[in-house]
Biotite code that builds the C-alpha atoms (Angstrom):
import biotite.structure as struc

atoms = struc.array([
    struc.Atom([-13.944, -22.259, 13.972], chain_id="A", res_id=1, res_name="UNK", atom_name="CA", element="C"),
    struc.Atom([-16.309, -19.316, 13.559], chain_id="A", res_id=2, res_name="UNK", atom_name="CA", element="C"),
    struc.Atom([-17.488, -20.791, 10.198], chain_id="A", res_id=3, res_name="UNK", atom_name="CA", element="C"),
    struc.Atom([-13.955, -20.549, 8.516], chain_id="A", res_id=4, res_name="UNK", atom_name="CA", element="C"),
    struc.Atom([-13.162, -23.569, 7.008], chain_id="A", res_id=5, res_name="UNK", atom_name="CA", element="C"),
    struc.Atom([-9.468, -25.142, 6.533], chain_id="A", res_id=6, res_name="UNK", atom_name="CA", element="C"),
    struc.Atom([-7.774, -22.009, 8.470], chain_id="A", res_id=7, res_name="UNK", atom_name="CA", element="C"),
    struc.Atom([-4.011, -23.602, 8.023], chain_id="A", res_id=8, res_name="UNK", atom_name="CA", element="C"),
    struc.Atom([-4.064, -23.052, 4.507], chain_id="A", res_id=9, res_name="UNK", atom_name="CA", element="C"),
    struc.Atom([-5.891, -20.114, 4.600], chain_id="A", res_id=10, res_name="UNK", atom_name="CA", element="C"),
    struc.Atom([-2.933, -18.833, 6.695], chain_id="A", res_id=11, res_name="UNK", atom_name="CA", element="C"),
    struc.Atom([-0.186, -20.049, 4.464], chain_id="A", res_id=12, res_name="UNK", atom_name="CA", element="C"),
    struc.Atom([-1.762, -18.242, 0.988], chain_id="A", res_id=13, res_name="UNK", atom_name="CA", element="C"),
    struc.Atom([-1.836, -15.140, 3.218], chain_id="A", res_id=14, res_name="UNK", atom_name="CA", element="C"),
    struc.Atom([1.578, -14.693, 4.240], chain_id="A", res_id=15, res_name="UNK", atom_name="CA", element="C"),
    struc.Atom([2.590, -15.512, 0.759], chain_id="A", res_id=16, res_name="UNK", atom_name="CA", element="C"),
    struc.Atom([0.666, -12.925, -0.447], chain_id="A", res_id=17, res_name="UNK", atom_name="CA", element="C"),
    struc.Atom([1.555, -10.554, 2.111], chain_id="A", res_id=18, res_name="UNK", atom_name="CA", element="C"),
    struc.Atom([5.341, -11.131, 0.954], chain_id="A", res_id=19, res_name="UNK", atom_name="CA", element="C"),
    struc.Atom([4.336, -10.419, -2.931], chain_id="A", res_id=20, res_name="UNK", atom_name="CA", element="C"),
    struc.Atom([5.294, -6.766, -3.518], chain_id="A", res_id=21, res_name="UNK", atom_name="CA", element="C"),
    struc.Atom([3.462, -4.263, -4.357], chain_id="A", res_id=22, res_name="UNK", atom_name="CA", element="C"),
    struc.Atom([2.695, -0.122, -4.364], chain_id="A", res_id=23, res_name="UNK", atom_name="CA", element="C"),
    struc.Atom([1.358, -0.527, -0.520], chain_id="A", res_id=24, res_name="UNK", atom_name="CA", element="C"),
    struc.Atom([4.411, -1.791, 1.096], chain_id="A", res_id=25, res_name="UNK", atom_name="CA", element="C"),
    struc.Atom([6.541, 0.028, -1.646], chain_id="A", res_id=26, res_name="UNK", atom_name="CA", element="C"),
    struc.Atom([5.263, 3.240, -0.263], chain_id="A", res_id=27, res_name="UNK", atom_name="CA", element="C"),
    struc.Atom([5.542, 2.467, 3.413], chain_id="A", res_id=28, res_name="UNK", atom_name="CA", element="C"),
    struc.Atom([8.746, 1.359, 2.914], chain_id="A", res_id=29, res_name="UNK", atom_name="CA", element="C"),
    struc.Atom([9.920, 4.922, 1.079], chain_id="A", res_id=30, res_name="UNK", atom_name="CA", element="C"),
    struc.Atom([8.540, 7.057, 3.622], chain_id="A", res_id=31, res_name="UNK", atom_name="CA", element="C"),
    struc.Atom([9.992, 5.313, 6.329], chain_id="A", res_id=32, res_name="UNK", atom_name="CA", element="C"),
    struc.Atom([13.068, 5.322, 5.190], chain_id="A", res_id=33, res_name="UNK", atom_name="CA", element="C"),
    struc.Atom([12.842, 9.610, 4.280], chain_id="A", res_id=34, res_name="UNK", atom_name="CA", element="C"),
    struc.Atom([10.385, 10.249, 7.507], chain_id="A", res_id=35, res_name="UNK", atom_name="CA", element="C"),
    struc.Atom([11.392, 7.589, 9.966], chain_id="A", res_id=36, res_name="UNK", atom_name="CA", element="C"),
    struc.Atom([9.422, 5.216, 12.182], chain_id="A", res_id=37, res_name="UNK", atom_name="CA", element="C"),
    struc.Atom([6.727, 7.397, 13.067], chain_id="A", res_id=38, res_name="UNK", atom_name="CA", element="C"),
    struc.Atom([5.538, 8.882, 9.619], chain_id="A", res_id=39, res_name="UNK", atom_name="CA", element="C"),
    struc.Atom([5.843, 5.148, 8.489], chain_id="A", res_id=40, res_name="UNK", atom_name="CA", element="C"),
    struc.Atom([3.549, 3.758, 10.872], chain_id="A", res_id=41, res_name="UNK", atom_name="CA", element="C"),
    struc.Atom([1.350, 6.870, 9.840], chain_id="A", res_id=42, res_name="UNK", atom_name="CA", element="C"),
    struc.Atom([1.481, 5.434, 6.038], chain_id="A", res_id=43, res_name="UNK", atom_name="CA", element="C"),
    struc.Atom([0.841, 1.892, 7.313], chain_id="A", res_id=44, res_name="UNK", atom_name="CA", element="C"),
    struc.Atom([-2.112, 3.066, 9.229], chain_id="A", res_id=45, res_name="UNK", atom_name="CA", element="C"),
    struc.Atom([-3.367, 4.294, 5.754], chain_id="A", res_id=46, res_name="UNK", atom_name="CA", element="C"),
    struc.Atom([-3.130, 1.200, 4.272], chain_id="A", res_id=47, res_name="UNK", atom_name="CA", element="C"),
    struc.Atom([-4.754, -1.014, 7.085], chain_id="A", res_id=48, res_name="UNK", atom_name="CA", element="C"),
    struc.Atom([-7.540, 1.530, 6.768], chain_id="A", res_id=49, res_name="UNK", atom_name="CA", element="C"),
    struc.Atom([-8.022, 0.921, 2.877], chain_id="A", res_id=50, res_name="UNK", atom_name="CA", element="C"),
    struc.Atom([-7.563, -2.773, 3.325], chain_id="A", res_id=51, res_name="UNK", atom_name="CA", element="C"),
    struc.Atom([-10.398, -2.669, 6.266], chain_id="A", res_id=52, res_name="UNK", atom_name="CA", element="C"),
    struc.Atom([-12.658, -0.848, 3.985], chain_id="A", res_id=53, res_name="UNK", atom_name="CA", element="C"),
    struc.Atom([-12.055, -3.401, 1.062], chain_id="A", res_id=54, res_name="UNK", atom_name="CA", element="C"),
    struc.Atom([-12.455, -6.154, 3.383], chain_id="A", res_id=55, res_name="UNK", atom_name="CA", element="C"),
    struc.Atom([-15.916, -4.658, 4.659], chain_id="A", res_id=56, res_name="UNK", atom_name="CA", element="C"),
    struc.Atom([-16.770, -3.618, 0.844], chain_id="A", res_id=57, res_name="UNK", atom_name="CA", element="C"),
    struc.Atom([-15.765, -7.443, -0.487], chain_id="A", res_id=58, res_name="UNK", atom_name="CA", element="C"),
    struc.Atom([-18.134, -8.893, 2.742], chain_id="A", res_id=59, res_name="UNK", atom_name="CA", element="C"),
    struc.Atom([-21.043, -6.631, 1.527], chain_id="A", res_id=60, res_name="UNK", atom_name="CA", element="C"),
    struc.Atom([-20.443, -7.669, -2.186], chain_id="A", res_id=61, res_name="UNK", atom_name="CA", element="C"),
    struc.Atom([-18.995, -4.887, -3.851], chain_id="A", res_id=62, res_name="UNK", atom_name="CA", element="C"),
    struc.Atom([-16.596, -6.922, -5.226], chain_id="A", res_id=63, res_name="UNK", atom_name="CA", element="C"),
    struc.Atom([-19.096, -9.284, -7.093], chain_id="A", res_id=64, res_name="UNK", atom_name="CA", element="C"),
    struc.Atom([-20.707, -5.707, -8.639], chain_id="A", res_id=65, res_name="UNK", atom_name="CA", element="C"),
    struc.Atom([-17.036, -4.348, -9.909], chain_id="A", res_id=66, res_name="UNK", atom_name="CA", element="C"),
    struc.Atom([-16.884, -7.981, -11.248], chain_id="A", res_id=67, res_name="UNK", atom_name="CA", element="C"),
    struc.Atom([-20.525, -7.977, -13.137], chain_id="A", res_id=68, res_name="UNK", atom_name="CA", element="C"),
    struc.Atom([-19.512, -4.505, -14.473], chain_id="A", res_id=69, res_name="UNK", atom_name="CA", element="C"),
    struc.Atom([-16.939, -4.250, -16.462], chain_id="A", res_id=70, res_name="UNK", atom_name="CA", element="C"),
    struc.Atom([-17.534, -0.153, -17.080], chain_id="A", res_id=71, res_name="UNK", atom_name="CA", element="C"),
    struc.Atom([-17.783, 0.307, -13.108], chain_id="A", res_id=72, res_name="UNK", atom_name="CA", element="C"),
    struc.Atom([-15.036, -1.840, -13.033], chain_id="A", res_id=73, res_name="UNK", atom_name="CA", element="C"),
    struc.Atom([-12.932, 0.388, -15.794], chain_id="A", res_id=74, res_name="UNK", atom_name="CA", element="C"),
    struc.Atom([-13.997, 3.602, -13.914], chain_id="A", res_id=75, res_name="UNK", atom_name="CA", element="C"),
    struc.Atom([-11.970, 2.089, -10.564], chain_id="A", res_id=76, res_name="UNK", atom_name="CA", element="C"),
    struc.Atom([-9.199, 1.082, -12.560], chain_id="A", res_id=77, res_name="UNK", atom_name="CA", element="C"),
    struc.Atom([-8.581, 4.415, -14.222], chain_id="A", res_id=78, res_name="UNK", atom_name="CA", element="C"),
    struc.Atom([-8.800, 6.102, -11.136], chain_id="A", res_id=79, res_name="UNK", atom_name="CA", element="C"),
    struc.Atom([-6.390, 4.014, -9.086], chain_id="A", res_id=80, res_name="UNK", atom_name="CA", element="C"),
    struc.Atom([-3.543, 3.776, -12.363], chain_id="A", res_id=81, res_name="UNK", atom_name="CA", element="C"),
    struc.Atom([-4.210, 7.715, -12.493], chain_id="A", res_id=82, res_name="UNK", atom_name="CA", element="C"),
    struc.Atom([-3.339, 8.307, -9.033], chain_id="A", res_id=83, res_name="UNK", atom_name="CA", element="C"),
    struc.Atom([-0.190, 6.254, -9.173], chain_id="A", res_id=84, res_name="UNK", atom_name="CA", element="C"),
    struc.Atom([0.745, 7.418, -11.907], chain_id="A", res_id=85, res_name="UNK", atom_name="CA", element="C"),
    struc.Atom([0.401, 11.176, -10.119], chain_id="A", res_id=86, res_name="UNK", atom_name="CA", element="C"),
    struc.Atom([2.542, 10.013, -6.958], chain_id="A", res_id=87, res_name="UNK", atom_name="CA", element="C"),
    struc.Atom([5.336, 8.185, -9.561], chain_id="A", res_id=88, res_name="UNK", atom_name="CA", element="C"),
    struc.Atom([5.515, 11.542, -10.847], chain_id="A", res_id=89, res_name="UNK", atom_name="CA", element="C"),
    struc.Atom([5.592, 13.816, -7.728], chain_id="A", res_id=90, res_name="UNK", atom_name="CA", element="C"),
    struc.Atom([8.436, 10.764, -6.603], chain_id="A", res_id=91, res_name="UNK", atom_name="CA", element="C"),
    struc.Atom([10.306, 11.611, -9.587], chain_id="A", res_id=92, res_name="UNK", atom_name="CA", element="C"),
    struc.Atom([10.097, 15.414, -9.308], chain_id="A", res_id=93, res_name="UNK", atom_name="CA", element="C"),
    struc.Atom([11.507, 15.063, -5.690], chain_id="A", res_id=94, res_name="UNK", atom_name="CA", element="C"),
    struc.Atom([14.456, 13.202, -6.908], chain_id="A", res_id=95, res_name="UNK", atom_name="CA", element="C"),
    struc.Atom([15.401, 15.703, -9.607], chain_id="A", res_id=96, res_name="UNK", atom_name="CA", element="C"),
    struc.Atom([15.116, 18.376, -6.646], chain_id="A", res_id=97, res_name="UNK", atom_name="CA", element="C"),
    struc.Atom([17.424, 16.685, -4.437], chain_id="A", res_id=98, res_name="UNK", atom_name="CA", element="C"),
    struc.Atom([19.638, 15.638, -7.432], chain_id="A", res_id=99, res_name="UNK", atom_name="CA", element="C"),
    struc.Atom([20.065, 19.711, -8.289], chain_id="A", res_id=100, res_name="UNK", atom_name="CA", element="C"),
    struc.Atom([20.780, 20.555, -4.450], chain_id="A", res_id=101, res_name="UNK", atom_name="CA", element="C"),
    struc.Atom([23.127, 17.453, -3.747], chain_id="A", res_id=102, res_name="UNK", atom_name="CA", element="C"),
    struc.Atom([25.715, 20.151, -2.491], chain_id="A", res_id=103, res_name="UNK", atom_name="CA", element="C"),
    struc.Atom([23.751, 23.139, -1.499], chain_id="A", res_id=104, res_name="UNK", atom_name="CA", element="C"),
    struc.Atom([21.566, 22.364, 1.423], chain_id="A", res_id=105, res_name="UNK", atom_name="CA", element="C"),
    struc.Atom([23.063, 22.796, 4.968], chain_id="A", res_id=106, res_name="UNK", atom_name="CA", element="C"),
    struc.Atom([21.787, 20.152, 7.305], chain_id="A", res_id=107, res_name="UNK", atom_name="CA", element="C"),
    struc.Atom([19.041, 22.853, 9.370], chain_id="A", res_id=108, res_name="UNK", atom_name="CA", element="C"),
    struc.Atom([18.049, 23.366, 5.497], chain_id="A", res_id=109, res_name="UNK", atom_name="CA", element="C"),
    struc.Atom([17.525, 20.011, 5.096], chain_id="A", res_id=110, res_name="UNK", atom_name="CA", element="C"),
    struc.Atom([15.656, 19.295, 7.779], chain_id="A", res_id=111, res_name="UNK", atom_name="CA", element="C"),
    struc.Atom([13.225, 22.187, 7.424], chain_id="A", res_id=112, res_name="UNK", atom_name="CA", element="C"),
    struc.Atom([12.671, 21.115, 3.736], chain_id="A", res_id=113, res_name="UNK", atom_name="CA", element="C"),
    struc.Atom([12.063, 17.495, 4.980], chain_id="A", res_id=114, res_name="UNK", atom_name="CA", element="C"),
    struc.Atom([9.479, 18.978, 7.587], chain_id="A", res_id=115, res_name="UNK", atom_name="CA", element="C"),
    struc.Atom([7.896, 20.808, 4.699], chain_id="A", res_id=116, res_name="UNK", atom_name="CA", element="C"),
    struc.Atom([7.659, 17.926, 2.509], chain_id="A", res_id=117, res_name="UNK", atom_name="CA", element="C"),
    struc.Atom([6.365, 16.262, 4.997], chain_id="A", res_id=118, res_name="UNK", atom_name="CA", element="C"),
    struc.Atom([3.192, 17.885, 6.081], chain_id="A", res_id=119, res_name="UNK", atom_name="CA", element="C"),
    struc.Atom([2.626, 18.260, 2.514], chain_id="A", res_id=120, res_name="UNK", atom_name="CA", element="C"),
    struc.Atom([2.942, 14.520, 1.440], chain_id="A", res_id=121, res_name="UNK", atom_name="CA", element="C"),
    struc.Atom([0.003, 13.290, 4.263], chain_id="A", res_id=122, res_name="UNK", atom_name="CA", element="C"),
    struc.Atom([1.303, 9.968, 3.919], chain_id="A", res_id=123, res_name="UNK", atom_name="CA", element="C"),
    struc.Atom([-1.572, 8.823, 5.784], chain_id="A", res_id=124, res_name="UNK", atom_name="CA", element="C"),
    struc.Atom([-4.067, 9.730, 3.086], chain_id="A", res_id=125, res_name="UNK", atom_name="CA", element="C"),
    struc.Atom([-1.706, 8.626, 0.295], chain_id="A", res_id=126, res_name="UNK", atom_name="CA", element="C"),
    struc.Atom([-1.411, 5.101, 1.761], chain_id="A", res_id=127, res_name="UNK", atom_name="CA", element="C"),
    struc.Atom([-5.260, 5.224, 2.272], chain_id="A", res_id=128, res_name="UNK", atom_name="CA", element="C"),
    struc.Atom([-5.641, 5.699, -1.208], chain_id="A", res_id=129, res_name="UNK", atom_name="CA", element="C"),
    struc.Atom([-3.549, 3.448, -2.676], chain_id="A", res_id=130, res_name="UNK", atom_name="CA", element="C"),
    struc.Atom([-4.736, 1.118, -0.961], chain_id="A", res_id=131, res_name="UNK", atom_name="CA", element="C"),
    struc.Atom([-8.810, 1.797, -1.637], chain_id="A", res_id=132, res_name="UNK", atom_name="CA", element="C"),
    struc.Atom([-8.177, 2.428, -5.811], chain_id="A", res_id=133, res_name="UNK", atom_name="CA", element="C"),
    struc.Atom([-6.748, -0.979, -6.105], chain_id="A", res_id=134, res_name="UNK", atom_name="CA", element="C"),
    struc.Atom([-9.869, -3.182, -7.642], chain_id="A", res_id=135, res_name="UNK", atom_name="CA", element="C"),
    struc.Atom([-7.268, -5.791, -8.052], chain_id="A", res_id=136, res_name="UNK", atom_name="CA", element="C"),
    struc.Atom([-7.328, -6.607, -4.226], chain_id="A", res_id=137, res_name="UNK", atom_name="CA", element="C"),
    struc.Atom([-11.280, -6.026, -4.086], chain_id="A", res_id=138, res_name="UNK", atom_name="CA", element="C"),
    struc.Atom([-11.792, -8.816, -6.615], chain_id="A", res_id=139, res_name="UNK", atom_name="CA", element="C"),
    struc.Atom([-9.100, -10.618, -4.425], chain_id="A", res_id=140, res_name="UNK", atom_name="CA", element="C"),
    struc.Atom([-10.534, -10.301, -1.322], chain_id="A", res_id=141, res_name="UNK", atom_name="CA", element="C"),
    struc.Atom([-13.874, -11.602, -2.446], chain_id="A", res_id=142, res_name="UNK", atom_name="CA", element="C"),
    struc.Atom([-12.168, -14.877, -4.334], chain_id="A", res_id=143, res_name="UNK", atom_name="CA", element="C"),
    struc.Atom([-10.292, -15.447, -1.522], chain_id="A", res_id=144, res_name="UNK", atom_name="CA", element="C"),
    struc.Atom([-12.364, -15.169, 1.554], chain_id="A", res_id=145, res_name="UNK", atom_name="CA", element="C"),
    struc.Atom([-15.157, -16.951, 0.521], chain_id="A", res_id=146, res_name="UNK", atom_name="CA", element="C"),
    struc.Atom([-13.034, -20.298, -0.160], chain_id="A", res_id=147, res_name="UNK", atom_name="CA", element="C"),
    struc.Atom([-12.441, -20.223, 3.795], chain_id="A", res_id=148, res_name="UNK", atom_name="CA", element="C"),
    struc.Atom([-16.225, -19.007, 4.724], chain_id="A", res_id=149, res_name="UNK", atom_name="CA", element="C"),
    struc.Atom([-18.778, -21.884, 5.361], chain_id="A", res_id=150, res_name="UNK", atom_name="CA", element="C"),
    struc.Atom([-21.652, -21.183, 3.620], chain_id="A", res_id=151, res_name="UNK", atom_name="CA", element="C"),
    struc.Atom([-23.577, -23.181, 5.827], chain_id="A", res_id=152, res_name="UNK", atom_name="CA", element="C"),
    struc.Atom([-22.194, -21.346, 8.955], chain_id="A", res_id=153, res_name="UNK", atom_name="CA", element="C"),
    struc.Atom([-25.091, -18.835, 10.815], chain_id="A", res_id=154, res_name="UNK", atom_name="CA", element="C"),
    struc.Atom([-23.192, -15.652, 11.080], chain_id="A", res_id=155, res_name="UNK", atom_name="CA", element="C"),
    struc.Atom([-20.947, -15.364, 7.797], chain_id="A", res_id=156, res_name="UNK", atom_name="CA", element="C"),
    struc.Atom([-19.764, -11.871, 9.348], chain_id="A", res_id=157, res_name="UNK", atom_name="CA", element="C"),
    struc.Atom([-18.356, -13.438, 11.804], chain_id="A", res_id=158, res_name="UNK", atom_name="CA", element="C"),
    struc.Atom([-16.382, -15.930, 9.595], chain_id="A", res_id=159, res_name="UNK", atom_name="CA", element="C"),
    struc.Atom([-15.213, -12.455, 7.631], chain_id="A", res_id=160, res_name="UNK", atom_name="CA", element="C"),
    struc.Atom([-14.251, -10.623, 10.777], chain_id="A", res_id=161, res_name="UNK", atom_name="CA", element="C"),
    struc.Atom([-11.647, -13.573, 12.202], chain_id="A", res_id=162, res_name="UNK", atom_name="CA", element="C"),
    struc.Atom([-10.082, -13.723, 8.294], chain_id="A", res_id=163, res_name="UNK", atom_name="CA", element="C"),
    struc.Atom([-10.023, -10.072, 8.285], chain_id="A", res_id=164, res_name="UNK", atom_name="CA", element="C"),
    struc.Atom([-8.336, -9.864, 11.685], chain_id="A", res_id=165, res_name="UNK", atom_name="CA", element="C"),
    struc.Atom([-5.852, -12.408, 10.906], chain_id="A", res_id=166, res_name="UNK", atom_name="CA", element="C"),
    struc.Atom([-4.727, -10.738, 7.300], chain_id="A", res_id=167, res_name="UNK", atom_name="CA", element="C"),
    struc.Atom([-4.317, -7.061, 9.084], chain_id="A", res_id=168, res_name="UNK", atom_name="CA", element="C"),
    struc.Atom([-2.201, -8.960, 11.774], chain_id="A", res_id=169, res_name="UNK", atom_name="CA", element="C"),
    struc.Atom([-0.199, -10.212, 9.012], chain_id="A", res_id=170, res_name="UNK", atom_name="CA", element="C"),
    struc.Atom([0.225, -6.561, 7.357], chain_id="A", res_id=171, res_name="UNK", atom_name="CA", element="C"),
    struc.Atom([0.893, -5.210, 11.058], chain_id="A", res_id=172, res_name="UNK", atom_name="CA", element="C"),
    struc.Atom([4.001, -7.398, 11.172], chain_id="A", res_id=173, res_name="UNK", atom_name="CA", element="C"),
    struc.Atom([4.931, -7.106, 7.575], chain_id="A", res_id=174, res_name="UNK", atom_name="CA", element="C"),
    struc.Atom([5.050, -3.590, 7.536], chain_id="A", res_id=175, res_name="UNK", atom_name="CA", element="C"),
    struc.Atom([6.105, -3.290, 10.811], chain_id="A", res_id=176, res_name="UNK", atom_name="CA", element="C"),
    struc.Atom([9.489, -4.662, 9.604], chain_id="A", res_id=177, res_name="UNK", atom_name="CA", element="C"),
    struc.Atom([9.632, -2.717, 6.483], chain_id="A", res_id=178, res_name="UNK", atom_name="CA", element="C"),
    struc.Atom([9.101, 0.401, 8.545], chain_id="A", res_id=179, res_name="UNK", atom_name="CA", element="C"),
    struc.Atom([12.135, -0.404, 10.638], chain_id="A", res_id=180, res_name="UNK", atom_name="CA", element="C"),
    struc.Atom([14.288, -1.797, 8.095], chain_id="A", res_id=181, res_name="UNK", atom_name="CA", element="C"),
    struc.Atom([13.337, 1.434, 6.056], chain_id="A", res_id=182, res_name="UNK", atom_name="CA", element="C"),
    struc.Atom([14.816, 3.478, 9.249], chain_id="A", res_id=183, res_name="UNK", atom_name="CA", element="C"),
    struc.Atom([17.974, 2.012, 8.869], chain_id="A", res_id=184, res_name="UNK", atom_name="CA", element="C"),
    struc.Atom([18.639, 3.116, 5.798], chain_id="A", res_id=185, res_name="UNK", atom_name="CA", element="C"),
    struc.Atom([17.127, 6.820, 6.367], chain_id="A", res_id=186, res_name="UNK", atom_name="CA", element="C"),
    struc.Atom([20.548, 8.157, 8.058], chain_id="A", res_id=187, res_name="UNK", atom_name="CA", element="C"),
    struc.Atom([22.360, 6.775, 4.760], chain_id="A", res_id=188, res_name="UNK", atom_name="CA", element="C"),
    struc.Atom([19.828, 8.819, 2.299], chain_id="A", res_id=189, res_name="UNK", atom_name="CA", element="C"),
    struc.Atom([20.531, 11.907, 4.672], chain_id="A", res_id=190, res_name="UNK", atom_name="CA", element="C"),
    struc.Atom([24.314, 11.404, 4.192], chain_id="A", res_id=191, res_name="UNK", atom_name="CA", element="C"),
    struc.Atom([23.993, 10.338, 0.456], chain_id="A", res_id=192, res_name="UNK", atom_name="CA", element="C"),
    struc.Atom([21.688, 12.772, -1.323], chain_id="A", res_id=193, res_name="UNK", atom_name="CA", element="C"),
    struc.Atom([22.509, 10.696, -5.097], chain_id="A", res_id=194, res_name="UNK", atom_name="CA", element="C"),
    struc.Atom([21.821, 7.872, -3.551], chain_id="A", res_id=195, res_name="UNK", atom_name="CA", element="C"),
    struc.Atom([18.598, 9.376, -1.569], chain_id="A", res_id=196, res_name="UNK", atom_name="CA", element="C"),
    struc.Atom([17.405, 10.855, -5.077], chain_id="A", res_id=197, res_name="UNK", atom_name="CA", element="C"),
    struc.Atom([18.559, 7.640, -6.906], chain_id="A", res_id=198, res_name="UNK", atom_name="CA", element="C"),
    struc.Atom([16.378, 5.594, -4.407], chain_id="A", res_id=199, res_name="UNK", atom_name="CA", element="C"),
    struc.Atom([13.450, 8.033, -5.180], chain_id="A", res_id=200, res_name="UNK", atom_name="CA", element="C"),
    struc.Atom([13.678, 8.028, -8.718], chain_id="A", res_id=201, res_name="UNK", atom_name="CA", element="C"),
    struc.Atom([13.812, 3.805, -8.662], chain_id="A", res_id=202, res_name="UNK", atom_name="CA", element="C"),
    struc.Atom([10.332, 4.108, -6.525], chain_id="A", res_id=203, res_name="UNK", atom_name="CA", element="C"),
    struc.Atom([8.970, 6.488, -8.969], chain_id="A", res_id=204, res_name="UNK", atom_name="CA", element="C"),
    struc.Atom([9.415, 3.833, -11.761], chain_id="A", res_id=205, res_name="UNK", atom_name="CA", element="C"),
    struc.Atom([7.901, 1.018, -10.010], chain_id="A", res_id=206, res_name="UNK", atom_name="CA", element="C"),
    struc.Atom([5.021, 3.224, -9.499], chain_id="A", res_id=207, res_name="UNK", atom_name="CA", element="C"),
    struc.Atom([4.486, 3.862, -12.963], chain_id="A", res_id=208, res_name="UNK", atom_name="CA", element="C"),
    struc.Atom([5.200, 0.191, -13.622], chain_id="A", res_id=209, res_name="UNK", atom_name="CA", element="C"),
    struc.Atom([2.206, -0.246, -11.071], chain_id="A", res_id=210, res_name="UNK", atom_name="CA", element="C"),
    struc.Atom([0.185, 2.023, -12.812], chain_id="A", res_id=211, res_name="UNK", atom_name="CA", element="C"),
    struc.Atom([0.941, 0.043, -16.602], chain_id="A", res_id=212, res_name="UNK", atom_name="CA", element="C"),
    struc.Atom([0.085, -3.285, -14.744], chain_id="A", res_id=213, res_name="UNK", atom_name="CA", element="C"),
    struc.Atom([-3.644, -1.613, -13.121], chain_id="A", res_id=214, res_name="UNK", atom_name="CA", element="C"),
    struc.Atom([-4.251, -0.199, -16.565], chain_id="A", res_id=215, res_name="UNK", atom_name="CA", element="C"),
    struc.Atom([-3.929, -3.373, -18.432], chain_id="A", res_id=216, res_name="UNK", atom_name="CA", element="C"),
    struc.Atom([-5.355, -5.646, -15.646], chain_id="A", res_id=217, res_name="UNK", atom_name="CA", element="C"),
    struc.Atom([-9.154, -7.464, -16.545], chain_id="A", res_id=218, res_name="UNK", atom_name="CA", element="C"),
    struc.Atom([-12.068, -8.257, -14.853], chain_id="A", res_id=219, res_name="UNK", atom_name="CA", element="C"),
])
């Protein structure tokens, strides 16, 4: 169909890697649960924008140059562990703020300092971000797609466009349901402000855990 080539197993190694985890959903997840719904489906829009681009950028064979070049390849890398590393940080320094006004803030403080955090935080770009300095899934895209692709097949972009489509449908319903399971626990954090900074600080390590795994990862 299209040029793709055994789609039923194509569509099984995508939902399992959907389900790994990773500093995309991790994200989403977090700022649904301290923004709610909305912001997270902002986020989430930032990271089917990356993956689109990476998608277009692995069809165009960007992904084969990063792969040929190991210093272009560093330079991504470095840039995309740096920036984690950044967020993990900004994560943690949130969590020692709410940790030190656990018993100050009235609730219309609260909320104004959420609203100010949030304009601040553009999750959207964030999300964008992290997704695009990720030359882990760039090398992954290209690998994967073109075991599905006929390379016989007359319009290739054609065979990238259904895969493509398919894998942000996936990520629309994955994140969909982290955004609203995130929700539910956004009215605890707002109760529970050690838990809420607890949570933070937790997402704050993965990220730099991210970061350590990007900065040690190989062509």
């Amino acid at each position: 169909m299209l040029g793709v080539t055994d789609l039923p197993t194509y569509l099984v190694g995508l939902v399992l890697i959907i389900l790994l985890p990773g500093p995309n959903s991790l994200y989403v997840l977090s700022v649904a649960a301290r923004r709610g719904i909305r912001t997270g489906y902002t986020a989430a829009a930032g990271v089917w924008s990356g993956d689109a681009v990476l998608m277009v950028l692995s069809a165009a064979g960007v992904a084969s140059l990063l792969q040929a070049n190991a210093l272009l390849f560093g330079i991504v890398k470095y840039a995309g562990a740096g920036y984690l590393t950044w967020l993990a940080i900004g994560m943690v320094r949130a969590a020692w703020s709410m940790w030190r006004t656990r018993d100050e803030a009235t609730p219309d403080a609260a909320s104004e300092s959420a609203s100010a955090a949030a304009a601040a935080e553009r999750p959207y770009r964030r999300a964008f971000l992290i997704s695009l300095l990720n030359p882990k899934a760039i090398l992954f895209f290209i690998s994967f797609f073109v075991q599905f692709v006929d390379p016989g097949y007359a319009h290739p972009a054609l065979s990238f466009l259904l895969l493509g489509t398919l894998a942000q449908l996936a990520s629309v319903l994955y994140l969909s349901a982290l955004i609203f399971g995130g929700t539910r626990l956004a009215a605890t954090f707002r109760r529970r402000k050690r838990l809420s900074a607890g949570a933070t600080s937790a997402a704050g390590a993965l990220f730099l855990g991210f970061a350590a795994k990007l900065s040690f990862s190989s062509v």
